[in-house]
C-alpha positions in Angstrom: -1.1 13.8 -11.7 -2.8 11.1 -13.7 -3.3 10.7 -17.2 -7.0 10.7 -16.2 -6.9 14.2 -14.5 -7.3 17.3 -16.6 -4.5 20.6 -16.4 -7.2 22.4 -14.5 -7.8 19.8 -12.1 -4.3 18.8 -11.6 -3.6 22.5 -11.0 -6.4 22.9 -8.1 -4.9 19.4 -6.5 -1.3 21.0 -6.4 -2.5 24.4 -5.0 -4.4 22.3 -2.3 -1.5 20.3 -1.7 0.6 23.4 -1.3 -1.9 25.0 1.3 -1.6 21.9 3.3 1.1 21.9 6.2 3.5 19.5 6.4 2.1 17.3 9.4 -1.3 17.7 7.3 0.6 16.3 3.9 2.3 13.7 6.1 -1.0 12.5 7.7 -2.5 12.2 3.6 0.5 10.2 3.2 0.0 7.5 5.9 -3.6 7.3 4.9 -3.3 6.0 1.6 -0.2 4.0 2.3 -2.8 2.0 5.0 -5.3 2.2 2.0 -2.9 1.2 -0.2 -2.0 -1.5 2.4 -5.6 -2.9 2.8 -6.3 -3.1 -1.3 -3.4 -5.4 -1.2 -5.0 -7.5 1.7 -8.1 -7.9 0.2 -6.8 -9.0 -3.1 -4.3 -11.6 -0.9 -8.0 -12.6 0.9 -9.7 -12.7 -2.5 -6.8 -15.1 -4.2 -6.2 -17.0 -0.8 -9.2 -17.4 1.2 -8.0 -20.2 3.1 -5.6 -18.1 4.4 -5.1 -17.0 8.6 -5.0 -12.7 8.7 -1.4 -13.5 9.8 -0.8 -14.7 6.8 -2.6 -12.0 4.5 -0.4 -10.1 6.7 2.6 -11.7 5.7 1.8 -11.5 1.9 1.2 -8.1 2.0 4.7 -7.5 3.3 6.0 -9.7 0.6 4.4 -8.0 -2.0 6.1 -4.4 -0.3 9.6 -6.1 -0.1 12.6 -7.0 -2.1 11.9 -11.1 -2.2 15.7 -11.9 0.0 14.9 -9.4 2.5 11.6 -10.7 2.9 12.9 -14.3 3.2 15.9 -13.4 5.4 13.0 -11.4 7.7 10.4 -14.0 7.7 12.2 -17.1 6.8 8.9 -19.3 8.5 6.9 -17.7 5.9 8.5 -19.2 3.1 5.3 -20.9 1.5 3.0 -17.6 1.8 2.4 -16.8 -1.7 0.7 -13.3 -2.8 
């Protein structure tokens, strides 16, 4: 899994993973996609303090688009910086 996991721990987290059902994998998923999610708003609040939670918002979303989608979507937001 990680080049900071050993065989035999990687092995227990794949067995675990395995036992899991399918809604239980898909609820891990969404919660550390919204974790993932938040770390990226705190670093946008840490490298923009003066910015609205709108606009952390906004950042966030450009850091998890492709830069023309973003700006075709959210064409206002032009000037929100990551």
């Amino acid at each position: 899994m990680g080049i900071d996991t050993s065989n035999d721990a990687e092995r227990v987290q794949i067995e675990i993973l395995r036992r899991m059902s399918p809604s239980e994998r898909l609820e891990l998923a969404l919660d550390l996609a919204a974790t993932s999610r938040e770390l990226l708003a705190q670093g946008v609040r840490q490298r923009h303090p003066e910015y609205t939670e709108d606009e952390v918002r906004l950042a966030v979303i450009r850091i998890l688009l492709p830069e023309p989608l973003f700006i075709s979507a959210y064409p206002q937001a032009v000037n929100i910086r990551p």
